[in-house]
N, C-alpha and C positions, 0 to 999 in steps of 0.2 A: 586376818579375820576368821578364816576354816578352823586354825590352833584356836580360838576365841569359844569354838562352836556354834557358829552360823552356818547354816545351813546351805545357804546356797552363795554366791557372789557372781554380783553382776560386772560387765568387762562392759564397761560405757562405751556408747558412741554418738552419743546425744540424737537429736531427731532427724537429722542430716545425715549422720552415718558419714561424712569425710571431716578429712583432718583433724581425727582425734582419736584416741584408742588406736585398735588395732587396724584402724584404716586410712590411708593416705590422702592424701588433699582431692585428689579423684573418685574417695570412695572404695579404691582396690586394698585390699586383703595386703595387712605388710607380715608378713609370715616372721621376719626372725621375730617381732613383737608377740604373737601367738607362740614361739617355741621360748621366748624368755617365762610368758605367763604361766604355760605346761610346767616348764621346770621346778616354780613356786608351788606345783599342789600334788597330790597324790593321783588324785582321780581326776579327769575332766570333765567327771557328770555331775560333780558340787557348782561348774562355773556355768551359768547362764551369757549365752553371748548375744549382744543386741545386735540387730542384722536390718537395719529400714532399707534397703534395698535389695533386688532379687539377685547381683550378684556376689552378693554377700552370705546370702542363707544359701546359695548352692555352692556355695565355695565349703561352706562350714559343713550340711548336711555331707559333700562329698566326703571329708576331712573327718568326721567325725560319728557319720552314721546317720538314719532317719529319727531318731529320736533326740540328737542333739539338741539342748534347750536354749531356743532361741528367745529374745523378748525383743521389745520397739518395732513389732512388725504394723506397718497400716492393718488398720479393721479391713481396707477395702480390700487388700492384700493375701488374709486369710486361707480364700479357698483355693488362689494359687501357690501357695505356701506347701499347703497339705496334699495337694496335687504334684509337687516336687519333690515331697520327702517320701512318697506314694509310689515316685518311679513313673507317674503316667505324662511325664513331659517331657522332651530330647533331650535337655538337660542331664536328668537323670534317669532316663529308662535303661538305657546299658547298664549300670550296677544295678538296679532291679531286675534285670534277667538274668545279667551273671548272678546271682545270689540265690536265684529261685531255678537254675537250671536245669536241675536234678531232680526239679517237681517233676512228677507222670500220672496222667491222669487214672 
């Protein structure tokens, strides 16, 4: 589709987020599936990865950065979404301090 010139492509994982794409019948992250899809594209900021559950967008935000483009997230879901990619949850506040450590006021 990218060779096509489309712009973005989405990595399904329907509303559920398990047993399909790159995620297991539990909903966990099956990594060799994400390193076969890597291999298909240049960039990974052309692929939109759907993420409906929270260990799923912190699997990916880890893996991939806070600006990773997520989609299929709950509306209700939102502001803890961007509070995880934010670094202000235990989740992920360790790479947001390591990243920022060398700020000085």
């Amino acid at each position: 589709d990218l060779e096509e010139g489309v712009f973005k492509v989405i990595v399904e994982a329907r509303e559920a987020g398990k047993g399909v794409g790159i995620y297991d019948r539990d909903g966990k992250v099956k990594e060799d599936e994400i390193e076969a899809i890597l291999a298909g594209v240049r960039n990974s900021d052309t692929l939109i990865w759907e993420a409906p559950i929270k260990n799923q967008q912190q699997y990916l935000i880890l893996r991939f950065g806070p600006n990773v483009n997520l989609g299929n997230v709950p509306p209700d879901d939102i502001l803890a979404l961007e509070a995880l990619r934010n670094g202000l949850r235990g989740d992920t506040l360790k790479r947001a301090y390591l990243a920022n450590k060398t700020y000085k006021k």
